[in-house]
N, C-alpha and C positions, 0 to 999 in steps of 0.2 A: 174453740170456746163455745158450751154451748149459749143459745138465746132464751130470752124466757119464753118461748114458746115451746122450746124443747127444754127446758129443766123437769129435769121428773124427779120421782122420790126417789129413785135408783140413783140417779149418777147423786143426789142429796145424801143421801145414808151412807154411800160410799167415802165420800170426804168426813161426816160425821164420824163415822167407825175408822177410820184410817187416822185419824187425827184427833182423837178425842173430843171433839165436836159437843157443846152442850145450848150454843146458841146461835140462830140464823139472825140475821140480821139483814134486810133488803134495803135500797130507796126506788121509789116507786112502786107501789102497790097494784097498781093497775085495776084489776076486776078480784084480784085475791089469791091465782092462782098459785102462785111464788111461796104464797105462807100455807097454800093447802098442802103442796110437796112437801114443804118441810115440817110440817107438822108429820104427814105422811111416813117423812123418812125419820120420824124421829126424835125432833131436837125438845127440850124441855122447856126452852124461849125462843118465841118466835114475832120477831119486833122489824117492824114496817111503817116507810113513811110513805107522805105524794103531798103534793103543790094541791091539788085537784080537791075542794070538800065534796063535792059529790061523791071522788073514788072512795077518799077517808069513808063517807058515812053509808056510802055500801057496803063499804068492809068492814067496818067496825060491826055493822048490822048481821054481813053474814056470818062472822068470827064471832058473835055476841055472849056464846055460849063456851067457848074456851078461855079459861084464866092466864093459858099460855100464851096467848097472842095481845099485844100492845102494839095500836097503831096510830101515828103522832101525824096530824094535818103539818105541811110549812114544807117548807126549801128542803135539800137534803142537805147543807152545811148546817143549818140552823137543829132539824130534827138529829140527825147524827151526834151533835155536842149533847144535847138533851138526853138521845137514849145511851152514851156513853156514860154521861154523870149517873147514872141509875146503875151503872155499873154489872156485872154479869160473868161468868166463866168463859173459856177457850170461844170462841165465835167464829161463824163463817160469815165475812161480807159480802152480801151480792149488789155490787154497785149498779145502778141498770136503771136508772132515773133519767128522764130524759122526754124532750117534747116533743109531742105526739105531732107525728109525719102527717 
């Protein structure tokens, strides 16, 4: 499996194109990287959450300028019900939320 430090748009585009793929879906945002790949690789929504409003409003900041990207401050059980009710096509979920070591 890989980590989010190795997710790139490559192994991203290949499960997108292999599966009909039209939305990533992360928890944890981190610095942004996760939603640059998948934008990268592709997908036509790219929705991201984190605990963290600092990471939220980094990324929202550096994402500011694409329509395809929605990223929700809160918990991942709480954000995940939220970006599920907004509803969306086939999805990849990259679970990967978690406190910082």
């Amino acid at each position: 499996m890989a980590s989010m430090s190795s997710l790139s748009a490559g192994f991203l585009r290949e499960f997108r194109l292999r599966y009909g793929l039209t939305t990533f879906v992360e928890t944890g945002c981190y610095l942004g990287d996760g939603i640059a790949a998948a934008l990268e690789a592709g997908f036509g929504t790219v929705s991201s959450c984190d605990i963290d409003p600092a990471r939220v409003t980094d990324c929202r900041r550096r994402f500011a300028c694409d329509p395809r990207v929605c990223i929700v401050e809160g918990d991942s059980l709480a954000s995940l019900a939220r970006l599920l009710g907004e509803g969306f096509g086939p999805a990849l979920f990259w679970l990967d939320a978690h406190y910082p070591a």
